[in-house]
N, C-alpha and C positions, 0 to 999 in steps of 0.2 A: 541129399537131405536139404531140406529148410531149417536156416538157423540164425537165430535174432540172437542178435548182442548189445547187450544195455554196460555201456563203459561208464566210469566215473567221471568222466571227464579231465581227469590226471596220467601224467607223462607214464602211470605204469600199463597204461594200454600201451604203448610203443613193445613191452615186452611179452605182456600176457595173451594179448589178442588181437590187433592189429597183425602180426605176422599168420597166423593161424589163421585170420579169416581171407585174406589173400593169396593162403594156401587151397582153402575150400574154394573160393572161385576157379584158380589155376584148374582143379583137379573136378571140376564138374559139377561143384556143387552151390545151392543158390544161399547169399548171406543179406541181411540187411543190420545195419551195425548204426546206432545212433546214443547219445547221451542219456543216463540213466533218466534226467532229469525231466528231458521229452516226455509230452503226452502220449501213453502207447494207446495206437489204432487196435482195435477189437481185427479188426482185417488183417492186422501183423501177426496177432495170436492166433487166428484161427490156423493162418499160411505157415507157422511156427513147426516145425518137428520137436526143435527144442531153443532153449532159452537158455543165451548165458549173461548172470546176473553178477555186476560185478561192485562187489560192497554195496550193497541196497541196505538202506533200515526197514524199508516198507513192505512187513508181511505181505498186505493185500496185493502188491504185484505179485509175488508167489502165488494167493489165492485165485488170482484172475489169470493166470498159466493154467492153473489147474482145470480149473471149468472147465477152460477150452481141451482138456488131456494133452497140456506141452508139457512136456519135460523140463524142469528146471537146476540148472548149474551154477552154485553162487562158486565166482571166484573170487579169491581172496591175498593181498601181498602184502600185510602190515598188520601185525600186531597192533590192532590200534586203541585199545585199552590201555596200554603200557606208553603211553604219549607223555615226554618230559612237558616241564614246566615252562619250558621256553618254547612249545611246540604252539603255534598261532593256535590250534583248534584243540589245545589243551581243555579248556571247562566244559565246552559242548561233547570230546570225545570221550572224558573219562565219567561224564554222569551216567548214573545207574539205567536211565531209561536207553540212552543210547546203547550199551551193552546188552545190558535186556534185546532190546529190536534186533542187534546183529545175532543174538546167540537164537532167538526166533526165526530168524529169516533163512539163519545155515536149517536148524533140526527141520526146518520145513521144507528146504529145496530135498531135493531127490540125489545131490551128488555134491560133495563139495570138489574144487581144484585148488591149492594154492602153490606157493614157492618155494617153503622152505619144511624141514624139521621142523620146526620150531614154532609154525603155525599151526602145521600139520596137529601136532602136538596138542595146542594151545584150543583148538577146534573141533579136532577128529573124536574126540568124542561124542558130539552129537550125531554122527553118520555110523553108519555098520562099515564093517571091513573093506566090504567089496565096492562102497559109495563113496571114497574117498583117496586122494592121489596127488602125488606130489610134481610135478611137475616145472622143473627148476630155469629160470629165465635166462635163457641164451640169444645170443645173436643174430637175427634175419640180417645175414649180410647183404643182399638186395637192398635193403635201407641204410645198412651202417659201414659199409665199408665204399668212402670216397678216394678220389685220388690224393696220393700222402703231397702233404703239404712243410716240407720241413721250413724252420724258420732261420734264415737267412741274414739277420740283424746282427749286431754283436753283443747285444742285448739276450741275456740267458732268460725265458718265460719260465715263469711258474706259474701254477693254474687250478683250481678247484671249482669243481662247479657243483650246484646242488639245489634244492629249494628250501623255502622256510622251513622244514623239518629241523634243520641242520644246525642251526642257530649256537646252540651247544660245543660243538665241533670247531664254529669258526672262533669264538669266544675262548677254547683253547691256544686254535694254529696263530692268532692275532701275534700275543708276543714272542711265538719263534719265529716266524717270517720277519719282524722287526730286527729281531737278531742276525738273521741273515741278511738283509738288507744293508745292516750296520755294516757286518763281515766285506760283503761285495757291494763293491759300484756299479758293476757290470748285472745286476740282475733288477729284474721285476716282478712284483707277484699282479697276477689278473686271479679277477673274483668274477662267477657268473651264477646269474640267479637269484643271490643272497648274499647282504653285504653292505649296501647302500654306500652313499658318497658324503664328501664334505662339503658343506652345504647351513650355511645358518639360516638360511628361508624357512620357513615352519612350511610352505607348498612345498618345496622341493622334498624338504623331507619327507612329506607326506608321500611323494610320489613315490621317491626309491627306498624307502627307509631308513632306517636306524643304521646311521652311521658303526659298525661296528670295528673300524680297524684307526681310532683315531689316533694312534700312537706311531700308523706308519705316514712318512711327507708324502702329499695327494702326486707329487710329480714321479713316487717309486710304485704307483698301485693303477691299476687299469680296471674300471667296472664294466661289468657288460649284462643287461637285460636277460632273464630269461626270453625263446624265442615258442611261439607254439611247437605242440609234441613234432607235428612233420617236418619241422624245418630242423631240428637240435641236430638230428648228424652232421648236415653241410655248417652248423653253426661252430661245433668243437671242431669238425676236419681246419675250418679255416683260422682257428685261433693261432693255432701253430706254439706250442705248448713244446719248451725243450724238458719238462720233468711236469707229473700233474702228482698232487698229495691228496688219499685220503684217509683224513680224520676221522676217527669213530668212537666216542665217547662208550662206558662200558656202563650201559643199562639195556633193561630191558626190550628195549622198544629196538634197540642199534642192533640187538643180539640175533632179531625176528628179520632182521635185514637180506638182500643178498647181496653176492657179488660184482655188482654191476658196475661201479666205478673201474675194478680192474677191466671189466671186458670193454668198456668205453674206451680206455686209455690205451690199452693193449691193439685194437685191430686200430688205430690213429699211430703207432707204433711210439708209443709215449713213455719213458720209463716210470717208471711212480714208486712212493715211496705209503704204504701204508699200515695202518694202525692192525695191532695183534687182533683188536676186538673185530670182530668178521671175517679179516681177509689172512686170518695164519693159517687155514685148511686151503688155498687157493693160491694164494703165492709163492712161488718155491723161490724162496731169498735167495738173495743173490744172482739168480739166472735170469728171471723175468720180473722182477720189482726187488723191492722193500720194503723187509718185517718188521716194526720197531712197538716197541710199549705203545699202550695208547697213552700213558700220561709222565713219558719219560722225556724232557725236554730236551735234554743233552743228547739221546741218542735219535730223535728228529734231526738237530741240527746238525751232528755228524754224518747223517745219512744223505744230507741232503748235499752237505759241504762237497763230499764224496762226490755228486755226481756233479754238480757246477763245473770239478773242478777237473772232472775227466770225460770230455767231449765222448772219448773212443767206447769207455764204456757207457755212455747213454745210448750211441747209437746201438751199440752191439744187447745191451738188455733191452731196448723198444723193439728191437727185430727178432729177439725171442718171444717178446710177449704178442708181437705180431703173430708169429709162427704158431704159437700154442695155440691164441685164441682161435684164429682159423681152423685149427684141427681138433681141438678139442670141446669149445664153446658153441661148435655150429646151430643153428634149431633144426634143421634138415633134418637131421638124426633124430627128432621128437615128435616127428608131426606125425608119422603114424600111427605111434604109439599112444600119442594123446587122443587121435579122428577114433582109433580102434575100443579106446576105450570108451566114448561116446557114442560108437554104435553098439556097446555090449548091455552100455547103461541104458540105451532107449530100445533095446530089442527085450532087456527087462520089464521096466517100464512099461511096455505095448503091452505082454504078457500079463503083467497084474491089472495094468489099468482099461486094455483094451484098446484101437485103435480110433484114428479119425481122416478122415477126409480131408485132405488140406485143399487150398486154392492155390491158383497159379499166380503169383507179381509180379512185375517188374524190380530185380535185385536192386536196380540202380535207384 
């Protein structure tokens, strides 16, 4: 098959498509994959079987699929109607016309995919039964799984990493990692992504941002840059992170999430300590992380204290969570079921719509 993929240009291609279209190559089949935001060639649609479109507002690419009889797939990983207050693209995401365009864009593709329940949910009603599917993001260990790197220092890491989304979360974790820092000398928390540094330059600031942790000394906290999507695994392998925390405030937008911070952490074989909102279907406490309130400070801090202070079981819960995720997080396990259901949706498709003639390109 021929098959064009329009990404958002956001780190959720790492798990929605990127793996999947370096599957379709492996397995004989031709991809071209570039940012939604590209001008699409009439030459890419024609050469097209199908199209996957990922968070587009713009009908008319739907309508210019169709001319040519491609097949269109919007995929989708975020609630994004449900965007807090402190989300950077809070005013643009929660206006009515925005919503409108996305609730357009799905009833007029021909199939949706997204991640979760709870999208599923939030969208599947604009598709029929058979034109929608959940498809939940797991691990192309060929990209995520580097050689473990444990940390060596006598210095205990702590570690969260995320993007502006998160704002919320860290605006929580601020003052119990203060508390813990109070608690131990021997620890440090590292921030990546989101977080910004101390800095009274009005440039500076501008560069990294909004200072958000000004209650802890600049010499107990390490910042680190977001890296682009293809480089983030060799970036978390090398952190070297003895416990990583995630945070998940309890709204709507958090709830549409998925599990991805445990499987980040888990195949780096990381212990982590995270919040009930999201990750209590996916963590089994005590073996391979930790479950605690999302807005219980006292049982953060105890949970966290807990592993500081016992080396043997950090290691021994990072090498379950190793263990699990390998076996049970794989996407290997997905990819047929996802190609298969792709070719039931465009052997449809062909049937009502009729077929076309494609042209031959160059993949690369």
């Amino acid at each position: 098959m021929h098959i064009l993929i329009l990404d958002n240009g956001t780190g959720s291609r790492l798990w929605r498509l990127d793996p999947y279209a370096r599957w379709l190559e492996q397995n004989g089949h031709e991809v071209l994959q570039h940012p939604s935001g590209k001008n699409i060639e009439i030459a890419e649609v024609m050469w097209a079987d199908v199209v996957i479109c990922q968070m587009i507002l713009e009908k008319r690419v739907v309508d210019l699929m169709h001319k040519y009889k491609t097949m269109v797939i919007y995929e989708i990983d975020d609630l994004i109607e449900k965007v807090t207050k402190n989300h950077p693209s809070y005013h643009k995401l929660t206006r009515w016309t925005t919503i409108y365009r996305t609730y357009n864009c799905i009833r007029k593709s021909d199939a949706l995919f997204c991640s979760t329940p709870v999208i599923y949910k939030r969208y599947g009603w604009l598709k029929r039964k058979k034109n929608k599917f959940i498809f939940p993001n797991l691990l192309d260990l060929t990209y995520w799984e580097k050689p473990y790197k444990p940390n060596t220092s006598d210095i205990i890491r702590i570690g969260w990493a995320g993007s502006w989304a998160h704002k919320d979360d860290l605006l929580f974790i601020g003052p119990i990692m203060k508390k813990i820092l109070e608690k131990y000398s021997n620890v440090k928390f590292i921030y990546v992504g989101m977080g910004g540094v101390y800095q009274s330059n009005k440039m500076v600031k501008w560069i990294y941002g909004e200072d958000l942790f000004p209650m802890i000394p600049i010499d107990r906290r390490e910042y680190h840059e977001g890296v682009e999507a293809d480089y983030w695994a060799d970036k978390l392998a090398g952190l070297s992170w003895d416990i990583g925390i995630a945070p998940v405030m309890n709204n709507k937008f958090s709830k549409a999430k998925s599990n991805i911070k445990f499987q980040e952490y888990a195949i780096n074989r990381i212990p982590g300590v995270y919040s009930n909102v999201l990750y209590a279907d996916t963590v089994k406490d005590g073996y391979d992380g930790f479950i605690v309130p999302y807005d219980s400070e006292e049982k953060w801090v105890d949970r966290l204290s807990y592993l500081i202070e016992n080396k043997d079981a950090r290691l021994k819960i990072g090498q379950q969570a190793y263990d699990r995720a390998k076996r049970e997080f794989n996407i290997t396990k997905q990819y047929s079921k996802w190609f298969n259901s792709i070719k039931e949706l465009h052997a449809r498709y062909i049937a009502s719509k009729g077929g076309k003639e494609g042209i031959k390109m160059d993949s690369t």
